[in-house]
C-alpha positions as CSV (number, residue, x, y, z in Angstrom):
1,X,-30.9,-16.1,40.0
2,X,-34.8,-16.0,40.8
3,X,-33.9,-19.5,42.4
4,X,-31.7,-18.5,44.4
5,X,-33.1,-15.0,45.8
6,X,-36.2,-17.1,46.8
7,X,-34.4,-19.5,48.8
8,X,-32.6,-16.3,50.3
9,X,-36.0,-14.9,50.9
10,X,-37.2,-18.0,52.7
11,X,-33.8,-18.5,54.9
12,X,-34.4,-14.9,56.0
13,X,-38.0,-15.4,57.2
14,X,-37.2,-18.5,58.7
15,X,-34.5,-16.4,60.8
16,X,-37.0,-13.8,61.7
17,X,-39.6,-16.5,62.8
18,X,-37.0,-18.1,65.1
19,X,-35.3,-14.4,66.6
20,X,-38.7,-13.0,66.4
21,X,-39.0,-13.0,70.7
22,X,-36.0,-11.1,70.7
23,X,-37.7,-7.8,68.4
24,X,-40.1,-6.9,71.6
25,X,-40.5,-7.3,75.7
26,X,-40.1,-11.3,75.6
27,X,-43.7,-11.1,77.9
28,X,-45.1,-9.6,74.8
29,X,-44.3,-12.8,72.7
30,X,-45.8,-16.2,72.6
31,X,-44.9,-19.4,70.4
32,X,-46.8,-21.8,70.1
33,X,-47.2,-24.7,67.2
34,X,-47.7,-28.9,66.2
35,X,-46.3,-31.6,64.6
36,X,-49.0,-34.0,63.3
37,X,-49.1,-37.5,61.3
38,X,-51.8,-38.3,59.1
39,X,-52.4,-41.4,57.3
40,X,-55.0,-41.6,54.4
41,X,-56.3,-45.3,53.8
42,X,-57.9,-46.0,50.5
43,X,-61.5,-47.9,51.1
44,X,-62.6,-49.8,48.5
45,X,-61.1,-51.3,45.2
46,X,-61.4,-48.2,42.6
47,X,-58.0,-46.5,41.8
48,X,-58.0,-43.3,40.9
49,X,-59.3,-43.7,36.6
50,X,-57.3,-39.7,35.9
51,X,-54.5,-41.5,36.3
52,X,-52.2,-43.5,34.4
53,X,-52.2,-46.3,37.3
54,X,-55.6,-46.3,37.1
55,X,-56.8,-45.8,33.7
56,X,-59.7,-48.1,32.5
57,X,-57.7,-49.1,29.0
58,X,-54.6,-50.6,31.3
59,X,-54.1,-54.2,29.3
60,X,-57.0,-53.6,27.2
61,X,-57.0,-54.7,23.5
62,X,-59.3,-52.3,21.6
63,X,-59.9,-53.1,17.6
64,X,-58.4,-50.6,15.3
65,X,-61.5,-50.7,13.1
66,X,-61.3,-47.0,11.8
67,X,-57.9,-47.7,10.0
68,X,-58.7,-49.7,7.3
69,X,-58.4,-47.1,4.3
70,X,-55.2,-46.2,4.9
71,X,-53.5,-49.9,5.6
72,X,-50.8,-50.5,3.5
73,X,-51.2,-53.7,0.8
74,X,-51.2,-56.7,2.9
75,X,-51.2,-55.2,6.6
76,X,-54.0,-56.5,9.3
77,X,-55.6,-53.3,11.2
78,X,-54.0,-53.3,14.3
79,X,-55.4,-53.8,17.8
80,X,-54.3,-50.7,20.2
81,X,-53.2,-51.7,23.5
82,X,-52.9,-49.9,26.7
83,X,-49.5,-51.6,28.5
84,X,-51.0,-53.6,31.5
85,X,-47.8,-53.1,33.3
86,X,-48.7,-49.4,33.9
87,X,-51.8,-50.4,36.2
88,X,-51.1,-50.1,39.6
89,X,-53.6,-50.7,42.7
90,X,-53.1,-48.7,46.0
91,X,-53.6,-48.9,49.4
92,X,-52.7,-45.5,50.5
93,X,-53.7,-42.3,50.0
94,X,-51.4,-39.7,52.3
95,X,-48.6,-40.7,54.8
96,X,-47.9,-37.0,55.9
97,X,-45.9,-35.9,58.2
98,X,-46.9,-31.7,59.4
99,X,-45.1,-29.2,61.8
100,X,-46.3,-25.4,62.4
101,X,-44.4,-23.0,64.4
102,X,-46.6,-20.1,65.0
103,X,-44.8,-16.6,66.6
104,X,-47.1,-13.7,67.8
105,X,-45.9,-10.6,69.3
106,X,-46.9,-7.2,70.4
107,X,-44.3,-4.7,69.1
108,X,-46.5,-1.5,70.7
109,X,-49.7,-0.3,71.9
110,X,-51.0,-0.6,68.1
111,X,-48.7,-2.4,66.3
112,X,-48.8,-6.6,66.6
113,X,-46.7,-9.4,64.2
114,X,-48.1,-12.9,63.1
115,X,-45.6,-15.5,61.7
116,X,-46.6,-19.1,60.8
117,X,-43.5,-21.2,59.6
118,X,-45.4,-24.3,57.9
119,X,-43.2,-27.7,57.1
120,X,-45.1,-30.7,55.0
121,X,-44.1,-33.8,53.5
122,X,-45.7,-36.9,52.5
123,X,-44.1,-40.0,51.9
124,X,-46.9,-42.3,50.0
125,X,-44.7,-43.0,47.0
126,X,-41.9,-44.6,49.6
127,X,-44.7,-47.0,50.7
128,X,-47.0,-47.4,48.2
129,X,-45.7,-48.1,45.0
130,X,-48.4,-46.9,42.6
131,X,-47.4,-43.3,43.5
132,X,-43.5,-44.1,43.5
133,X,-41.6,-41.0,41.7
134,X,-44.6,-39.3,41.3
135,X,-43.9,-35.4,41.6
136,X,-46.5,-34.3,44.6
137,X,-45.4,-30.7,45.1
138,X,-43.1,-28.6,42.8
139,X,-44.8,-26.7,40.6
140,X,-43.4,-25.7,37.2
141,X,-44.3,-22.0,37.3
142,X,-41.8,-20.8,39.9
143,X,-38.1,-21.2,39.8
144,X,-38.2,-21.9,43.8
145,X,-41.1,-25.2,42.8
146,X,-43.1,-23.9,45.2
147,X,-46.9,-22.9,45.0
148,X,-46.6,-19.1,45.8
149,X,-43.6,-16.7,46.6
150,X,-43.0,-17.6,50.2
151,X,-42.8,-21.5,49.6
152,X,-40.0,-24.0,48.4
153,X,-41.2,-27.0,47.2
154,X,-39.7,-30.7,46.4
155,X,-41.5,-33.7,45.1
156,X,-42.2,-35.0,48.6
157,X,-42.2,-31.5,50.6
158,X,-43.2,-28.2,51.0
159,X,-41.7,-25.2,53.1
160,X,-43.6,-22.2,53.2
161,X,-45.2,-19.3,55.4
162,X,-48.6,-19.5,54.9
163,X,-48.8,-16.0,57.6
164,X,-46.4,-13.1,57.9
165,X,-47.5,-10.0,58.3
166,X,-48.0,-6.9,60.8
167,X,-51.4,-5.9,62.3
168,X,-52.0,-2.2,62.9
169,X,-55.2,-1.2,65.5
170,X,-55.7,2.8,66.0
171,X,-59.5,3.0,67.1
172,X,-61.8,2.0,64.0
173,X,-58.8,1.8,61.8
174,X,-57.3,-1.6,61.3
175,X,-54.6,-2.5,58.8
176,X,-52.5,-5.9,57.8
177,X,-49.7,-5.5,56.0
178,X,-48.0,-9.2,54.8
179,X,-48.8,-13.0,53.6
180,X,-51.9,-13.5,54.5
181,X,-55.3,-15.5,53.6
182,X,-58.7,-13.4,53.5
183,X,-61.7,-15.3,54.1
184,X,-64.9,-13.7,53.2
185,X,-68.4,-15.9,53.3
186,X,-69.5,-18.4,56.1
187,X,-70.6,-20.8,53.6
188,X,-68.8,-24.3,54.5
189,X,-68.0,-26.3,51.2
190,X,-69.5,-23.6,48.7
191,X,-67.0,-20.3,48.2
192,X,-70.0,-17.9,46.8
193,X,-68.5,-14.8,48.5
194,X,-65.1,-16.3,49.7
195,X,-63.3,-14.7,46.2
196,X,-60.2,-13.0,47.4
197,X,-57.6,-16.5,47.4
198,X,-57.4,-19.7,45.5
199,X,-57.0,-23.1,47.1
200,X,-54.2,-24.9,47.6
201,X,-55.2,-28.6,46.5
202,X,-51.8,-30.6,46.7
203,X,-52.0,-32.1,50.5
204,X,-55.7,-33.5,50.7
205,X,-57.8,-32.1,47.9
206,X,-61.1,-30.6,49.5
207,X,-61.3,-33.7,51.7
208,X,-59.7,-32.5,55.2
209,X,-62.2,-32.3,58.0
210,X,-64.9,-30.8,56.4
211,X,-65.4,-28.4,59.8
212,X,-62.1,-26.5,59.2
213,X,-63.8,-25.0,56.0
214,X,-60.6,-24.1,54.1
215,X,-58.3,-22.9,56.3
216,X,-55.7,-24.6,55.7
217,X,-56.6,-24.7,51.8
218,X,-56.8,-21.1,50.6
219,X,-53.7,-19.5,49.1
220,X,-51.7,-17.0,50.9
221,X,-50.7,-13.9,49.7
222,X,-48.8,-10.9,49.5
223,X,-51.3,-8.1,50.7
224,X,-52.7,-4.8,52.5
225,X,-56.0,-5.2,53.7
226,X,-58.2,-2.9,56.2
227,X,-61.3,-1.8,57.6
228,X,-62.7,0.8,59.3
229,X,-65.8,1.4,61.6
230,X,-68.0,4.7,61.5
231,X,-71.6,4.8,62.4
232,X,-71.7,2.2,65.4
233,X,-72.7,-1.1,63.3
234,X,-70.9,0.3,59.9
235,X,-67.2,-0.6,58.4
236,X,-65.9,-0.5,54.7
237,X,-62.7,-3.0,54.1
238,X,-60.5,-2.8,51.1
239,X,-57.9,-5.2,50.3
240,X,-55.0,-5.4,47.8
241,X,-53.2,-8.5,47.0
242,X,-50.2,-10.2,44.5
243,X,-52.3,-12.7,42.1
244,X,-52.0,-16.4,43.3
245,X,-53.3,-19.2,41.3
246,X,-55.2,-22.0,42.7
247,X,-52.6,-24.8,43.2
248,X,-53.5,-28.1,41.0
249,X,-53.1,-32.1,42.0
250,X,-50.1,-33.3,40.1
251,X,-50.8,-35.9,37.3
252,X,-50.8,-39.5,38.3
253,X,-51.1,-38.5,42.1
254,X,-53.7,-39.6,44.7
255,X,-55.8,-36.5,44.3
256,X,-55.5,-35.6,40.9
257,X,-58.3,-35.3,38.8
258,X,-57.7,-34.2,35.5
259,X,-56.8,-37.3,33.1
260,X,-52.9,-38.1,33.2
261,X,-53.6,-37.9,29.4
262,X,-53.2,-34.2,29.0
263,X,-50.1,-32.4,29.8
264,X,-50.5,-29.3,31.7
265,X,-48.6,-25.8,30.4
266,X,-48.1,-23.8,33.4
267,X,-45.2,-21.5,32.2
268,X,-46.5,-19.1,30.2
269,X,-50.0,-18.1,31.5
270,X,-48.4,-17.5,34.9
271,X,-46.2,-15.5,33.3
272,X,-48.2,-13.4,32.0
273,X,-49.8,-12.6,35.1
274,X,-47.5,-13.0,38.2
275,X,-47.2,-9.0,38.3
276,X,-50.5,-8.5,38.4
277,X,-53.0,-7.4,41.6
278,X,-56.4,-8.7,42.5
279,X,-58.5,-5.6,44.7
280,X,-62.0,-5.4,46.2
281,X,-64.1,-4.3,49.3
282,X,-66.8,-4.5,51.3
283,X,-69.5,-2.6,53.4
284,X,-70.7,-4.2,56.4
285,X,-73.3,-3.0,58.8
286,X,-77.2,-3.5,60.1
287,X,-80.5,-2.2,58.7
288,X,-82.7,-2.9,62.2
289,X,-81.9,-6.4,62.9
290,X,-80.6,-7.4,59.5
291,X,-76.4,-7.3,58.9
292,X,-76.2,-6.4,55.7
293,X,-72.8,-6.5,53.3
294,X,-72.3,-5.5,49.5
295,X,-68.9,-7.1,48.1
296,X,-67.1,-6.1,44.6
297,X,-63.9,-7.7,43.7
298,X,-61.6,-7.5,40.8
299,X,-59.7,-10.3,40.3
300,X,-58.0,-12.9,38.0
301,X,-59.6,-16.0,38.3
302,X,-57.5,-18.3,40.2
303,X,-59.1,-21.5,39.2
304,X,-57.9,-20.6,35.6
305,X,-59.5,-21.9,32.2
306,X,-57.5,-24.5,29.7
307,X,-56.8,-24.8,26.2
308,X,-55.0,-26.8,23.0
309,X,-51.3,-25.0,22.9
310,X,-48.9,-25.8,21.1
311,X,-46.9,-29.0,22.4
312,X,-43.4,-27.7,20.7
313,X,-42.6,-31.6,20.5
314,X,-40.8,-33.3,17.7
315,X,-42.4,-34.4,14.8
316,X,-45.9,-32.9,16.4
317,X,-44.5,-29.1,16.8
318,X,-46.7,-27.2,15.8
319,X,-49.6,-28.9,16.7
320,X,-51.2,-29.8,20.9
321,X,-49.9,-33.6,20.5
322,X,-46.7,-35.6,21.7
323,X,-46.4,-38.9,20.4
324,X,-44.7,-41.9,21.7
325,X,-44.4,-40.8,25.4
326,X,-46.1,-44.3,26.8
327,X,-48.6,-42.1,28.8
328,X,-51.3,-40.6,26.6
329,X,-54.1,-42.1,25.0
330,X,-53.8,-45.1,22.8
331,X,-57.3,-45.2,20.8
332,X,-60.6,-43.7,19.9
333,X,-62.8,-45.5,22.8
334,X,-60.0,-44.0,25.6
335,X,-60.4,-40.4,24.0
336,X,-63.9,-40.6,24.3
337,X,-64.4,-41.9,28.0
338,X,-62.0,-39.7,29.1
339,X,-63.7,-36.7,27.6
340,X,-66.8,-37.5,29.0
341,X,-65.1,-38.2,32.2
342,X,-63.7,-34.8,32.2
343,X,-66.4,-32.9,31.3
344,X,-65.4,-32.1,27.6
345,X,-66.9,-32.8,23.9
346,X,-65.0,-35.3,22.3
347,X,-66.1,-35.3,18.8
348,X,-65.8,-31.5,19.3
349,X,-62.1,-31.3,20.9
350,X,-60.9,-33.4,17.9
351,X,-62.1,-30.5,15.5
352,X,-60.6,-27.7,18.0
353,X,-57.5,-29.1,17.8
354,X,-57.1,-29.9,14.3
355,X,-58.6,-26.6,13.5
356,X,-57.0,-24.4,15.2
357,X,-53.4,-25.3,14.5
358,X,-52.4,-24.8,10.9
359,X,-49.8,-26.7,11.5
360,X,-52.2,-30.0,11.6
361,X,-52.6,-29.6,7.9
362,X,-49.1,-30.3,7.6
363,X,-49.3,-33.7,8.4
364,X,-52.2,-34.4,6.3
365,X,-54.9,-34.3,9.0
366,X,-58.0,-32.6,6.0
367,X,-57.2,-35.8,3.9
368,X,-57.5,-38.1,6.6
369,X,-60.7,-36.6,7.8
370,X,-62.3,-36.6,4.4
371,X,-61.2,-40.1,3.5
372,X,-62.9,-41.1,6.8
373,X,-65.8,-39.1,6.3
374,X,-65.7,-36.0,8.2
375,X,-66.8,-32.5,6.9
376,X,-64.2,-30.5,5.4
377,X,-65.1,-27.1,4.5
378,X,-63.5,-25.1,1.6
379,X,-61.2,-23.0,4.3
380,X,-60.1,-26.4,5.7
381,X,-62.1,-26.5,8.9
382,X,-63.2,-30.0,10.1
383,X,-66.1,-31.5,12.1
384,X,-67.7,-34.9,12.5
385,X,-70.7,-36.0,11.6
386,X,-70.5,-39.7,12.5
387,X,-68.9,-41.5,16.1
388,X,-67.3,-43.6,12.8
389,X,-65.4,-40.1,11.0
390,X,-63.7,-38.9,14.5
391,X,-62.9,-43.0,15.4
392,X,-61.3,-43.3,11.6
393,X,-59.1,-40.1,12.1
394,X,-58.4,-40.9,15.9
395,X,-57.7,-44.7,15.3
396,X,-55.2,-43.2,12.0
397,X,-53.3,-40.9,14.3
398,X,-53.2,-43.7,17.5
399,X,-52.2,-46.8,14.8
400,X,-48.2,-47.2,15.5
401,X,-47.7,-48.6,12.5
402,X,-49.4,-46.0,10.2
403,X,-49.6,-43.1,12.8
404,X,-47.9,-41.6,15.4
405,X,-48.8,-44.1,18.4
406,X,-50.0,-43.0,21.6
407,X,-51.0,-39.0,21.9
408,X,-50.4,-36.8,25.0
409,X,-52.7,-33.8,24.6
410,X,-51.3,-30.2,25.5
411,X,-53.2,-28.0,27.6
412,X,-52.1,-23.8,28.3
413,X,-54.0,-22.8,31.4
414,X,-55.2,-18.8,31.4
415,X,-56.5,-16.5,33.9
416,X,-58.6,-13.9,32.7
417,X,-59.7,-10.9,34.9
418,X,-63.1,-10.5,36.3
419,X,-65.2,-8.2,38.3
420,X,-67.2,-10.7,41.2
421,X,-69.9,-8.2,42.7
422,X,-71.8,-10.0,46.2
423,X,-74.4,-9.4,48.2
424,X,-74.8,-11.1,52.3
425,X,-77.9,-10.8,54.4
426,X,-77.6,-12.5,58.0
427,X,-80.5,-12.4,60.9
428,X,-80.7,-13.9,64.0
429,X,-84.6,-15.4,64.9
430,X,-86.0,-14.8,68.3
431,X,-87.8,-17.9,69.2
432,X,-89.3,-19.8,72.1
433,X,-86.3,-20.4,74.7
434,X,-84.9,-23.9,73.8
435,X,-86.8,-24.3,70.6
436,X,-85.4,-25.1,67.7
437,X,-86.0,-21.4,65.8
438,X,-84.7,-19.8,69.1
439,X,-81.3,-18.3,68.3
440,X,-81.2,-19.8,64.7
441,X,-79.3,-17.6,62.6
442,X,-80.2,-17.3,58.8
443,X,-77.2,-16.2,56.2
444,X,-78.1,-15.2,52.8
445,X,-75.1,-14.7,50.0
446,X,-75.0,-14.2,46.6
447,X,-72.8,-13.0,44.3
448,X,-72.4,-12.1,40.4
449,X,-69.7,-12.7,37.8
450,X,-70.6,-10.8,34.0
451,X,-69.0,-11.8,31.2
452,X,-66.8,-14.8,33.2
453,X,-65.1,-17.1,31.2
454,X,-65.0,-20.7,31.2
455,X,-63.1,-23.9,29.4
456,X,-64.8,-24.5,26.5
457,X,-65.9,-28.4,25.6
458,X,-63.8,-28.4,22.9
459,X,-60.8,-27.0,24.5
460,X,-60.7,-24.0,22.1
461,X,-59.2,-20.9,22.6
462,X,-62.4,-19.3,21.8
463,X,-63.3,-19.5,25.8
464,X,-67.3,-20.3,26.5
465,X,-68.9,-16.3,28.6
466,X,-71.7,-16.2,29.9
467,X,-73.1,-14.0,33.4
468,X,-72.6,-16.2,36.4
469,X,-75.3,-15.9,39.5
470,X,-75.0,-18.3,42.3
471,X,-76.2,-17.9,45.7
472,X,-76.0,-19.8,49.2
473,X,-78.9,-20.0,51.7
474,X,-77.9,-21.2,55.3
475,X,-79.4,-21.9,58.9
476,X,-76.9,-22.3,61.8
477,X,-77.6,-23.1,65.5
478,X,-76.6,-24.6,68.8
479,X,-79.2,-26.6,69.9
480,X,-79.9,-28.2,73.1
481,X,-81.1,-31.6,73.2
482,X,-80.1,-33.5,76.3
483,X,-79.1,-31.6,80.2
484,X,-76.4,-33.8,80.3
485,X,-74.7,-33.4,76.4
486,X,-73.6,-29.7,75.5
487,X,-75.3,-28.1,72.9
488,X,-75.3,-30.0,69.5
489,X,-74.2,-27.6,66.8
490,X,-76.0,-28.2,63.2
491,X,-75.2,-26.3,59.9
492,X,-77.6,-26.7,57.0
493,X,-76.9,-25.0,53.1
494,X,-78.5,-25.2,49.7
495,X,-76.2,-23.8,47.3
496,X,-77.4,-22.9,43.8
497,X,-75.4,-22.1,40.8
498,X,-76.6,-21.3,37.3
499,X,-73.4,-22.1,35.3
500,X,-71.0,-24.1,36.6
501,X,-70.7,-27.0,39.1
502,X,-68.7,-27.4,42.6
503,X,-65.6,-27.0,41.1
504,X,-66.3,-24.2,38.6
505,X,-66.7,-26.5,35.6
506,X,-69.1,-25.7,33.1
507,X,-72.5,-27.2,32.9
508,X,-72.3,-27.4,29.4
509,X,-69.9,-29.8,29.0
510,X,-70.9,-32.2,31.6
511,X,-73.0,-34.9,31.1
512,X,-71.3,-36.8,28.4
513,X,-71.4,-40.1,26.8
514,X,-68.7,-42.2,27.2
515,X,-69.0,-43.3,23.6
516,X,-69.4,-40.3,21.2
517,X,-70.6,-37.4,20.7
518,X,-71.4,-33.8,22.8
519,X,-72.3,-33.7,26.5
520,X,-75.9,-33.1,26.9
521,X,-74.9,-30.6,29.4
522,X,-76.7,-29.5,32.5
523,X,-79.4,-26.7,33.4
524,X,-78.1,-25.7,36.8
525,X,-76.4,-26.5,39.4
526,X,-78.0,-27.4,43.2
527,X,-76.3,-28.7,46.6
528,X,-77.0,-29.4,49.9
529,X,-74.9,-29.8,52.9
530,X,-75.3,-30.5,56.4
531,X,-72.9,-30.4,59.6
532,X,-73.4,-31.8,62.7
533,X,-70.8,-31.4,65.6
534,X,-71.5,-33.2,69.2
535,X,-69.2,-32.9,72.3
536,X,-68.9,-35.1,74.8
537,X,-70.0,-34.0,78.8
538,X,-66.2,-33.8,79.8
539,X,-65.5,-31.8,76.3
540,X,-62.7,-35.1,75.4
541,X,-64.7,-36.1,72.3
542,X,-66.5,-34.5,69.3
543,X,-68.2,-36.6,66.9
544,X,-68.8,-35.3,63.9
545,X,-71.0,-35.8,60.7
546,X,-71.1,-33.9,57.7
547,X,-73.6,-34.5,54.3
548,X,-73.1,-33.3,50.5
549,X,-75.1,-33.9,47.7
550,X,-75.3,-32.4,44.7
551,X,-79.2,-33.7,43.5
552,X,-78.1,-35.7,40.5
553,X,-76.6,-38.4,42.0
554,X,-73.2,-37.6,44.5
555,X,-73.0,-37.5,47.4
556,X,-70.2,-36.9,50.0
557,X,-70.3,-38.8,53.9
558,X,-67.9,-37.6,56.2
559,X,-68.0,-38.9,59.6
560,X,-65.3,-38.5,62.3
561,X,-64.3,-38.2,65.8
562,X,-61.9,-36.3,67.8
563,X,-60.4,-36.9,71.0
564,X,-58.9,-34.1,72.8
565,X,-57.1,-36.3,76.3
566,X,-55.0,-33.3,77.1
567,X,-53.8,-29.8,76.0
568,X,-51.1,-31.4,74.3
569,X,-52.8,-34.5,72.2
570,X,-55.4,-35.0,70.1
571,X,-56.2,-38.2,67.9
572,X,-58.9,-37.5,64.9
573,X,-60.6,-40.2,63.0
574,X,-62.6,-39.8,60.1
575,X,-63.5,-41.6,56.8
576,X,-64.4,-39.9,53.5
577,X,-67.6,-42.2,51.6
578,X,-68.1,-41.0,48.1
579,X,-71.1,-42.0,46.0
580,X,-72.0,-41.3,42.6
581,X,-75.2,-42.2,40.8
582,X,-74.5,-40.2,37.7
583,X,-71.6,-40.8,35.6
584,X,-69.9,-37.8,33.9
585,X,-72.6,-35.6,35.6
586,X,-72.6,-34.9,39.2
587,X,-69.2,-33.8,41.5
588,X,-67.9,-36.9,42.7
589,X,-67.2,-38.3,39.7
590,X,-63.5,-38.1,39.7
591,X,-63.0,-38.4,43.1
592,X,-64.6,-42.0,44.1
593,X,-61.0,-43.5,44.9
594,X,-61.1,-41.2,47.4
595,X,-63.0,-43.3,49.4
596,X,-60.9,-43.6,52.5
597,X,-60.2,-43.8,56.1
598,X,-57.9,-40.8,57.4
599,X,-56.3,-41.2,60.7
600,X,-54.4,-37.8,62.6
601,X,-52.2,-37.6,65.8
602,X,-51.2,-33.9,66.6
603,X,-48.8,-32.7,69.5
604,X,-49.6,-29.6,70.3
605,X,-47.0,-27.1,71.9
């Protein structure tokens, strides 16, 4: 039934986006939109490891040498292989095809409508055969697929209206009533006071043109929001909105980045929150020279923090395992890269999820880990001492013989509420005429999360809290270098955050060995970024170039041009170079077969 009002809902919006001229005066209206192909071109020869194409183990024989105990008379331990005929190499990235049909209209003196009717699809597993079948869009949570309320979704396509929603100006009072995005902060790259939406990380992960921020990333929603202007330089704005999670990557495709060996639980943690509202404001206004804003928000998180849950699975019930499914991991030295590679405590995960699921007992799992030399305590709780305990149990449950084969993991993803309070300073320095301080603008945010939760290591349900600060110091100008040249525009950022990375992953469990044991974690968290934009004389061209790095080790190159020959064209070329010097440690690490050249043609109408 929820299926089918949803697709109701859609069909009826997509009516009023196409009869919308005919609500007003038709002077009053304007519609205007694109259709745009973009190609993504993979650059280099490293697949992408999180998945199952790319995994390191592919065809790999690795010695069961933590078995022996429990062989039966006679039997040879076993050697644990990876199938070879799962690797896959690609050459593409993204073959999408885009069209936007945006509708505005003024329906009074004070009352104006925005629609934007948004189709996608992307075709890269019809042409590249390493992402063939692979699901690239449909989300589990939803009965309509889709990522939020207004969107259907298929494994190649998406359908959705990103805008709809009525604009009410009476004097200082301004209203918006509909789907909608809110976008708070000027930071490009780091959200410290852009808290309101999620992102939407299906179409090109955080890799689009680095210069269109996240407009096309954040995550729409159903929502009042308004301001209102007293004092001269003064306005409060309020907003109320329908939670939206953060849309993840789908396993095994180009952009994913959490190892295909963990299944993903959706269901219920959405569930358990679709009803409920995020809300916050903000005053903005000048003290002399200085704009000024404070910011409090009260929110679920969108990003979400993961767990063990229970697989419901056969002979495994009970506990966060599958066996047998071809696709999870076939031996102790997998499970332990792949922690390390995404940011978790091996020896540490293995306890969590023996421990916490009584069920695990069941099957023996205390005996096993005290014939190999873990620690059992007297209430049955296990840890391990030893890289040689956790590969004895690990290498017992993997052994197909003996055990139970390969092991998908079972993740429940959460989204617990939190109160985000912010603070934004901005001046504007008065300099020499044509220097470089004349007309610089300084922005100063920073913002504060108590008591925020975070995935632990171990993936236990116990969640890791601690008091998040980070903060976000940027210079912007237009500078004038050449008579002939417009002015070049140049953004530079330092971004520093005290508990997590980039991405919102916890410092503590980053930094881990690929072999054994805990992550050695990290202290804090710093990042530059700098933005460079050129036009041509005639205004045809823009180059671009745009820096990350996060000071241990990644870094992120982007640079492009676009070419702008008429109203209705424009070509855009760009590559993505991703470096990183730090393994298990610094932001790029899961994304280096994103290396890539991306290629766009719009029509504009």
């Amino acid at each position: 039934m929820r299926n089918t009002t949803s697709k109701a809902v859609c069909r009826i919006l997509l009516g009023a986006v196409l009869a919308a001229p005919t609500w007003g005066y038709a002077a009053d209206w304007q519609i205007t939109g694109l259709v745009r192909e973009e190609v993504a071109g993979r650059d280099g020869n490293m697949t992408n490891a999180t998945n199952q194409q790319g995994n390191h183990f592919n065809g790999v024989a690795v010695p069961n040498d933590g078995l022996g105990p429990f062989l039966a008379p006679g039997l040879s331990p076993a050697t644990l292989t990876r199938p070879a005929s799962l690797h896959e190499n690609n050459t593409w990235n993204l073959i999408s095809t885009r069209f936007e049909v945006n509708v505005d209209g003024k329906l009074s003196d004070t009352l104006a409508v925005h629609i934007k009717l948004r189709g996608y699809s992307d075709l890269v597993g019809d042409v590249d055969d390493a992402f063939k079948d692979v699901n690239l869009f449909e989300q589990q949570f939803r009965d309509s697929h889709g990522g939020t309320v207004t969107e259907l979704a298929g494994k190649q396509w998406t359908l959705d209206l990103p805008a709809a929603y009525l604009d009410y100006n009476n004097g200082p009072l301004w209203l918006r009533l509909g789907n909608q995005q809110i976008a708070w902060g000027d930071a490009i790259f780091f959200r410290v006071l852009d808290v309101p939406n999620g992102l939407d990380l299906r179409r090109h992960s955080i890799l689009d043109v680095a210069a269109e921020e996240y407009s096309d990333l954040r995550v729409s929603s159903p929502s009042l929001r308004g301001s209102y202007r007293f004092a001269g330089d003064w306005s409060v704005e309020g907003f109320t909105e329908l939670f939206q999670p953060t849309i993840l990557p789908s396993a095994n495709s180009p952009y994913n980045t959490i190892p295909a060996q963990f299944n993903i639980e959706q269901q219920a943690g959405y569930e358990a929150v679709k009803n409920k509202w995020n809300f916050g404001g903000r005053l903005l206004g000048k003290i002399g020279e200085v704009g000024v804003q404070l910011m409090a928000t009260h929110r679920r998180n969108p990003d979400g923090v993961f767990r063990w849950t229970d697989s419901k699975a056969g002979v495994l019930s009970g506990t966060p395992y599958a066996a047998g499914t071809g696709g999870g991991v076939y031996s102790a030295a997998e499970w332990f890269q792949y922690a390390g590679l995404a940011g978790l405590d091996g020896a540490g995960g293995l306890a969590a999820s023996l421990n916490e699921f009584p069920a695990t007992r069941g099957l023996g799992s205390a005996a096993v880990a005290s014939a190999c030399g873990a620690k059992v305590s007297p209430t049955k709780q296990i840890s391990f001492p030893t890289k040689a305990s956790a590969t004895c149990v690990l290498d017992t449950f993997f052994d197909p013989v003996a055990g139970f084969g390969n092991l998908v993991g079972v993740l429940a993803r959460d989204y617990p509420q939190e109160n985000v309070f912010g603070f934004g300073a901005n001046y504007i320095i008065e300099g020499k005429a044509d220097s470089i301080l004349d007309q610089l603008v300084t922005r100063f945010e920073l913002s504060y999360t108590p008591n925020k939760k975070f995935t632990n290591p171990t993936l236990s349900s116990d969640y890791v809290v601690r008091n998040e600060t980070q903060f976000a110091f940027i210079l912007e100008k237009n500078q004038k270098f050449s008579s002939t040249f417009p002015a070049t525009y140049i953004v530079a950022q330092w971004l520093h955050k005290d508990q997590s990375d980039l991405f919102g992953r916890y410092l503590g469990g980053l930094g881990g060995q690929n072999a054994f044991g805990s992550p050695r974690g990290e202290s804090a968290f710093n990042a530059a970024a700098l933005a460079i934009q050129q036009p041509s004389p005639t205004l045809a061209f823009r180059t671009d170039l745009t820096l990350l790095t996060d000071f241990r080790g990644g870094w992120l190159i982007q640079p492009g041009v676009k070419w702008h020959p008429s109203k209705t064209l424009q070509f855009d070329l760009y590559a993505n170079k991703l470096l990183s010097r730090n393994p298990n440690g610094d932001f790029t690490q899961n994304l280096m077969s994103a290396n890539e050249v991306f290629f766009r043609g719009t029509i504009y109408f």
